[in-house]
FIVO-489707 format. One record per atom (N, C-alpha, C): x, y, z; atom name. Coordinates in pm, whole numbers. Example, Ala and Ser with C-alpha at 12.3 -4.5 7.8 and 13.67 -1.06 7.14 Angstrom:
+--------+--------+--------+------+
!      X !      Y !      Z ! atom !
+--------+--------+--------+------+
!   1319 !   -569 !    780 !    N !
!   1230 !   -450 !    780 !   CA !
!   1320 !   -330 !    780 !    C !
!   1285 !   -225 !    708 !    N !
!   1367 !   -106 !    714 !   CA !
!   1290 !      3 !    787 !    C !
+--------+--------+--------+------+
This chain:
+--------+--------+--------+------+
!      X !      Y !      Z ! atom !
+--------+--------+--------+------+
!   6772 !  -6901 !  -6052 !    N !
!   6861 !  -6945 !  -6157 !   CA !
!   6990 !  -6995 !  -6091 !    C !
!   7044 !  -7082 !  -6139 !    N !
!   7174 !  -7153 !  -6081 !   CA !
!   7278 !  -7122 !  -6130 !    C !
!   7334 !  -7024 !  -6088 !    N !
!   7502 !  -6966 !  -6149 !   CA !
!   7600 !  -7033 !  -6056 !    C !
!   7718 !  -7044 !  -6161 !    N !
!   7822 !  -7067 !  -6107 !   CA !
!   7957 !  -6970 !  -6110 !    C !
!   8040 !  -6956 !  -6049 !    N !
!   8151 !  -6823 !  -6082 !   CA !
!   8238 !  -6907 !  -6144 !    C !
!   8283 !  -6890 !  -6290 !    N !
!   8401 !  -6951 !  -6310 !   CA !
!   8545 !  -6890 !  -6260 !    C !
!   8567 !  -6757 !  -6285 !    N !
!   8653 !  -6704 !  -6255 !   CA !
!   8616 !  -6566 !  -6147 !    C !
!   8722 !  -6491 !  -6098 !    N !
!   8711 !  -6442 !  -6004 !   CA !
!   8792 !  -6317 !  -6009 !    C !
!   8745 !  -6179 !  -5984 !    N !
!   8823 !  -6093 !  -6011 !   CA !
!   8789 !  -6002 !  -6162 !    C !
!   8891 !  -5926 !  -6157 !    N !
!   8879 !  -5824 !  -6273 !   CA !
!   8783 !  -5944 !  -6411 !    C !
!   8876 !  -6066 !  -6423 !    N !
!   8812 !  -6139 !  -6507 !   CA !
!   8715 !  -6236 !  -6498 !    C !
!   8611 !  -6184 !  -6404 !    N !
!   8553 !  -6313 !  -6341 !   CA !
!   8397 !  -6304 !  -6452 !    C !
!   8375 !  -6439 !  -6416 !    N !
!   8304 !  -6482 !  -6518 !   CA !
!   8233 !  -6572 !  -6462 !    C !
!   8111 !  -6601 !  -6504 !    N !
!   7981 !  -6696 !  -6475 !   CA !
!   7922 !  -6765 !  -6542 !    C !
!   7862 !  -6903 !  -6547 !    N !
!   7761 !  -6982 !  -6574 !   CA !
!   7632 !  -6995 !  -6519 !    C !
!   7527 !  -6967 !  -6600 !    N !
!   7410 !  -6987 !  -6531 !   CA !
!   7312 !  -7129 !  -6613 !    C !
!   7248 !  -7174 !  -6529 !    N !
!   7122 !  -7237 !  -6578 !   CA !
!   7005 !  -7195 !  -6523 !    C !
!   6905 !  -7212 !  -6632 !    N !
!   6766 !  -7168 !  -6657 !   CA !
!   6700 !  -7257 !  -6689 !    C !
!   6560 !  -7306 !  -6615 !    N !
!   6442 !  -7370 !  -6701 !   CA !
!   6276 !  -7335 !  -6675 !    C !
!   6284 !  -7236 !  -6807 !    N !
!   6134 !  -7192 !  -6774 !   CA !
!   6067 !  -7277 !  -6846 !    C !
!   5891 !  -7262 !  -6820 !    N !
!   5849 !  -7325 !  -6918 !   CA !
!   5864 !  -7412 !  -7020 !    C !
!   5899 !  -7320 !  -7144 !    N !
!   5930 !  -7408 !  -7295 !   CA !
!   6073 !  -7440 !  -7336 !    C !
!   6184 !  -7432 !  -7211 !    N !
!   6307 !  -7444 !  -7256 !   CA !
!   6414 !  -7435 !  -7151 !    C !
!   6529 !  -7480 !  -7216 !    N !
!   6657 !  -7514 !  -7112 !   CA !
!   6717 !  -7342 !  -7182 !    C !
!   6821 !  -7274 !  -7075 !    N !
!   6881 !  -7203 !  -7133 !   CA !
!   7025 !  -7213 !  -6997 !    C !
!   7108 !  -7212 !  -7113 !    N !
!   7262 !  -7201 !  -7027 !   CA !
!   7294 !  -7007 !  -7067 !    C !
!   7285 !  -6968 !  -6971 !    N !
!   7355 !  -6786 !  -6999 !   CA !
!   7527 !  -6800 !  -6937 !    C !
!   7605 !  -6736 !  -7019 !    N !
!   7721 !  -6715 !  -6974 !   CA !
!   7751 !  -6546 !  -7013 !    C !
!   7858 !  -6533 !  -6915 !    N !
!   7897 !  -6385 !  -6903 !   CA !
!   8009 !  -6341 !  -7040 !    C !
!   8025 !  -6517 !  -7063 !    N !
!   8225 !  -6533 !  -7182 !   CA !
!   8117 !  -6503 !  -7325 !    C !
!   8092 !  -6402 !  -7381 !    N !
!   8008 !  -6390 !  -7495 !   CA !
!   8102 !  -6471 !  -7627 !    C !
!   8201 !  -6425 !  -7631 !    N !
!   8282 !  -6484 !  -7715 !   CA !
!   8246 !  -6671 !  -7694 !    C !
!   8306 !  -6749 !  -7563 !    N !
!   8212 !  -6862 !  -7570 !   CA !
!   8089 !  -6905 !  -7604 !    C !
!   7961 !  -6842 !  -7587 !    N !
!   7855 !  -6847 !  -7658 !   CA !
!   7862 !  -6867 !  -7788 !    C !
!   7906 !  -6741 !  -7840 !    N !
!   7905 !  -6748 !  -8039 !   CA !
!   7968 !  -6838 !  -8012 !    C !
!   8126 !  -6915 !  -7983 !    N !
!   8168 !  -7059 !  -8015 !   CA !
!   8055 !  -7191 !  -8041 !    C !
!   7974 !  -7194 !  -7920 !    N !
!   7887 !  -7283 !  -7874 !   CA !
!   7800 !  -7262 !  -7986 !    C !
!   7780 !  -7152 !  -8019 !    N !
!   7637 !  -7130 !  -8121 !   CA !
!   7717 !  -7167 !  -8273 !    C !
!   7833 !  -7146 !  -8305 !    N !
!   7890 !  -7197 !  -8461 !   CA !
!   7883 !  -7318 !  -8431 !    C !
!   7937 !  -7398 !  -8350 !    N !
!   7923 !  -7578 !  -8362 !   CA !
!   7772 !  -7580 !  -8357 !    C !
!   7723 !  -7545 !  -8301 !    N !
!   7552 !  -7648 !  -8302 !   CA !
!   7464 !  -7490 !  -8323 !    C !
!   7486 !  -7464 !  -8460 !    N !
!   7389 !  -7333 !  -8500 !   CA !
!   7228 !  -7377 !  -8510 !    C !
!   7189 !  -7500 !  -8481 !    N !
!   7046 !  -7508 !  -8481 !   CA !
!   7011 !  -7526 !  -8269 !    C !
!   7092 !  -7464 !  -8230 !    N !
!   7012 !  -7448 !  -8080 !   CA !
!   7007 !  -7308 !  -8110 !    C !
!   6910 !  -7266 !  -8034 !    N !
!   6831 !  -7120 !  -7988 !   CA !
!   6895 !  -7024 !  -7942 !    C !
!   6949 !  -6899 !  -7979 !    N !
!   7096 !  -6828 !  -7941 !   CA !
!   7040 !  -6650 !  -7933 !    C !
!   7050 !  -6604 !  -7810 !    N !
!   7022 !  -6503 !  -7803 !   CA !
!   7126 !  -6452 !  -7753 !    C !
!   7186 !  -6314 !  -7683 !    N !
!   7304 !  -6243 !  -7680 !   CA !
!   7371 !  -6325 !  -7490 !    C !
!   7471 !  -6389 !  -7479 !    N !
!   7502 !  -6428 !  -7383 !   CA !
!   7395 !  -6613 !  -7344 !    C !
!   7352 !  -6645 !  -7468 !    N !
!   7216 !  -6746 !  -7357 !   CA !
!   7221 !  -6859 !  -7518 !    C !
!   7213 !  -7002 !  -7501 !    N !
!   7174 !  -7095 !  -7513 !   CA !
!   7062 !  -7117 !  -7518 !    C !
!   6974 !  -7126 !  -7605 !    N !
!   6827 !  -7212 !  -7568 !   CA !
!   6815 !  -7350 !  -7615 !    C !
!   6730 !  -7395 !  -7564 !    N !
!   6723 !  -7524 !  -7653 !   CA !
!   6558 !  -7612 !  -7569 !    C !
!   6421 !  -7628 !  -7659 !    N !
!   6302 !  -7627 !  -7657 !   CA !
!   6297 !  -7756 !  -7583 !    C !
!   6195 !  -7789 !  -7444 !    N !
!   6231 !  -7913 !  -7426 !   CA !
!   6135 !  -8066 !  -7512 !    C !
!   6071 !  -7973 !  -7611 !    N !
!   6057 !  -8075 !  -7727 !   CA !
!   6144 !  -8131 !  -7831 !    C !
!   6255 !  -8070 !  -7834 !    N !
!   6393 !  -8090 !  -7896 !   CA !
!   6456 !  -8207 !  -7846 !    C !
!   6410 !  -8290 !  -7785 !    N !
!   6485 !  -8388 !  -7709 !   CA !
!   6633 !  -8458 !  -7814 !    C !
!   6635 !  -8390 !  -7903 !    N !
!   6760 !  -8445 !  -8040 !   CA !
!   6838 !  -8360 !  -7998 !    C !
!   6836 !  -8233 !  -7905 !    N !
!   6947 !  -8166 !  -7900 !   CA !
!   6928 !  -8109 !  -7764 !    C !
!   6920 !  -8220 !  -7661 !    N !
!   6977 !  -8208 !  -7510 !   CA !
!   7099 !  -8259 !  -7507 !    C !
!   7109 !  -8362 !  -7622 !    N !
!   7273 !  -8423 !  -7591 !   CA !
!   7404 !  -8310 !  -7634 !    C !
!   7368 !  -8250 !  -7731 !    N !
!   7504 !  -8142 !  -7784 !   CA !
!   7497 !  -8063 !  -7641 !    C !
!   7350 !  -7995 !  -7562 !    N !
!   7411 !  -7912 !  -7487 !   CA !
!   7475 !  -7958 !  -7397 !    C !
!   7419 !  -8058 !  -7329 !    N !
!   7489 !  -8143 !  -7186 !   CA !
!   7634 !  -8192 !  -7267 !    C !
!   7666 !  -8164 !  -7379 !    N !
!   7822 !  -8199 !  -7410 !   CA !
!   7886 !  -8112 !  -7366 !    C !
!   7807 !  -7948 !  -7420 !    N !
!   7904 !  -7799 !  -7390 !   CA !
!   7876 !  -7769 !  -7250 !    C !
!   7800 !  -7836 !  -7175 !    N !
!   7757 !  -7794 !  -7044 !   CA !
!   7904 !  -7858 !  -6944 !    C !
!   7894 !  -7991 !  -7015 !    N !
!   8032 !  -8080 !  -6937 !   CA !
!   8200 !  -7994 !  -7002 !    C !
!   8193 !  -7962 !  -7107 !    N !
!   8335 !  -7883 !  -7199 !   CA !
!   8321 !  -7741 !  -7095 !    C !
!   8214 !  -7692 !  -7061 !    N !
!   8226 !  -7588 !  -6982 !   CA !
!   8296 !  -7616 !  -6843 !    C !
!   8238 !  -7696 !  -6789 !    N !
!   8268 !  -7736 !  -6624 !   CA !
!   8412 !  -7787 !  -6635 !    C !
!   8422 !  -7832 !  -6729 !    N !
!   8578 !  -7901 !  -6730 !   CA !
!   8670 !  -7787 !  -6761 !    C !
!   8625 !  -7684 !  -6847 !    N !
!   8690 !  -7566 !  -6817 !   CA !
!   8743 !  -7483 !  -6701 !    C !
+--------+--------+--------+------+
């Protein structure tokens, strides 16, 4: 899996990407970011800390690669 450290320390925090099988999943450590990510686009796949999104969904690779880029630019 491909994590990244956003922050470092007492508050440090991570990005990961995932692609198994039937799906993309972004996991982050910022849970509070998640639920954000999951109220704007409540039809991607949302489990506790994780993003899914089916790669037959091809209608909603673009919202994530939006929050994927709003993340990194973070």
């Amino acid at each position: 899996m491909l994590t990244y450290v956003l922050q470092e320390g007492k508050e440090r925090n991570y990005i990961a990407f995932c692609m198994p099988k039937t799906h993309f999943s972004l996991h982050m450590t910022d849970l509070e970011y998640v639920w954000k990510i999951h109220h704007r686009f409540p039809h991607l796949g949302n489990r506790k800390g994780c993003i899914n999104v089916k790669y037959k969904n091809r209608e909603l690779w673009n919202p994530l690669f939006a929050v994927i880029d709003e993340v990194v630019e973070w």
